[in-house]
Each structure stands twice: as C-alpha cells, then as structure tokens.
C-alpha positions in Angstrom: -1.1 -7.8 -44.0 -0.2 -9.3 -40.4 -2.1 -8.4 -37.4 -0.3 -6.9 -35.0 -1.1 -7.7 -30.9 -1.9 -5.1 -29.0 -1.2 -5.3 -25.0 -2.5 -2.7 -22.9 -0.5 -1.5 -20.5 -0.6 -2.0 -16.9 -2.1 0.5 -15.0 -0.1 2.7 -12.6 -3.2 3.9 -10.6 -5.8 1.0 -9.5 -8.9 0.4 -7.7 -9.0 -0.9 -3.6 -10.0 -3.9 -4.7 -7.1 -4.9 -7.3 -4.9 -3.0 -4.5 -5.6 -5.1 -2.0 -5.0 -8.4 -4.3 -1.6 -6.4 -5.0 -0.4 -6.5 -1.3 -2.8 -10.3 -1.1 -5.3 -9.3 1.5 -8.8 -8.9 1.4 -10.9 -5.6 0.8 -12.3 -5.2 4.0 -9.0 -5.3 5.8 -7.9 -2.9 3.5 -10.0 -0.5 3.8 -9.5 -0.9 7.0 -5.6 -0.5 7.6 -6.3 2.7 4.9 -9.1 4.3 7.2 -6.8 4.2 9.6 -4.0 5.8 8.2 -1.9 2.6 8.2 -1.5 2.3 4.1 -0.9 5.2 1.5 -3.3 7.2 0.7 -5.0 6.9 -2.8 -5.4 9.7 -5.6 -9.0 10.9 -6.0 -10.0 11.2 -9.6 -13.5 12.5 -10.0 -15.1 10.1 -7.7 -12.6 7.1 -7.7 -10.2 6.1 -5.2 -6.8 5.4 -6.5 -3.7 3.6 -5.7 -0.7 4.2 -6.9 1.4 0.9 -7.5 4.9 1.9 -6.9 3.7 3.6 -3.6 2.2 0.5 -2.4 5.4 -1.3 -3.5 7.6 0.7 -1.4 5.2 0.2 1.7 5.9 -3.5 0.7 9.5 -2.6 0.6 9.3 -1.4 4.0 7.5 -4.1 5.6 10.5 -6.6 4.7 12.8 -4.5 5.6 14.5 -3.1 2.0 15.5 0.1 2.0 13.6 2.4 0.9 15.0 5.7 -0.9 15.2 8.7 0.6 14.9 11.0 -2.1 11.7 10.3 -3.2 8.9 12.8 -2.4 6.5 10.5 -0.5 7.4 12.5 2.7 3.7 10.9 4.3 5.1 7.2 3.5 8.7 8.0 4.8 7.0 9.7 8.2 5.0 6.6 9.2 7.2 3.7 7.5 8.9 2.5 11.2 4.8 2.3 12.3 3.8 0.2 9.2 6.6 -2.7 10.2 5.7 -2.4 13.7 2.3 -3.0 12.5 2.6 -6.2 10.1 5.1 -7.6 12.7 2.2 -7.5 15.1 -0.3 -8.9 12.4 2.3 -11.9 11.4 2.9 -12.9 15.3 -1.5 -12.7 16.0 -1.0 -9.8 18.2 -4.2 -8.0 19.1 -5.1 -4.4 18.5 -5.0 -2.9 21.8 -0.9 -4.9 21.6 -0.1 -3.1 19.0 2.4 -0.1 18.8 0.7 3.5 18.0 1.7 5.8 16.2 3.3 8.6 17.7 
C-alpha cells in the first residue's frame, strides 16, 4: 500500500507575526502602523488576533498602485486606501512622521 503525502493547507487567517513577514517588515512596526489604523484590521477569534491574507494582499495591491476591485466588501480598506499610499510613499522617500499626510 503507498503512502500518500499529506500538505496542509495554507492558512487564510494568520498571526501578526507571520503577517508582518507577509508584507516583510518587522513586528513592532506592525503593530505599530495597525494601532494606528494604517493596516487592516484583524479577526478576533477567542483571544487571537487574526489577519486575513487576501486583505493584506489587496493593501499590498494598493500600495503599488494595482487596482483594487470595487466590488468587494472591504468598505474600511477601500475608505483609507488613497492614505495607505500616501503613507508608504512617505516611508520609501525617509519622510518623518509629523511630514506625513493624515488622514482626513
């Protein structure tokens, strides 16, 4: 009888640590831009804090510019997305905080 391999599948929801490694910065400055309502907001289950990855592939979306569709129900990610850009354009040229665009 052959042994089949079993691959788990990749998690849709995941912790701030693996979601920060997703968008390759460190914990602390994402907890950071999340605390201050700069990146989605994660899913609490029980007492965990979760991200969902095709949210925080859309943000990524919109910080390079793709389009991002309008159809989807992430009204929250669609309302701040023109802040986010403004934000990691800032970031990318060294820009300080108090240089950075708010948010309306």
């Amino acid at each position: 009888m052959r042994q089949q391999l079993i691959i788990p599948p990749t998690p849709r929801l995941i912790e701030m640590a693996h979601a920060a490694a997703f968008l390759g910065i460190g914990e602390r400055t994402f907890e950071t831009l999340w605390r201050t309502n700069r990146l989605p907001q994660p899913h609490r289950i029980g007492r965990r804090l979760l991200w969902d990855v095709k949210v925080l592939d859309r943000y990524v979306d919109a910080l390079s510019g793709l389009k991002v569709p309008e159809d989807t129900n992430e009204g929250w990610f669609l309302q701040h997305r023109t802040v986010y850009q403004a934000s990691f354009s800032c970031q990318v040229i060294g820009m300080g905080a108090r240089d950075r665009p708010r948010a309306a």
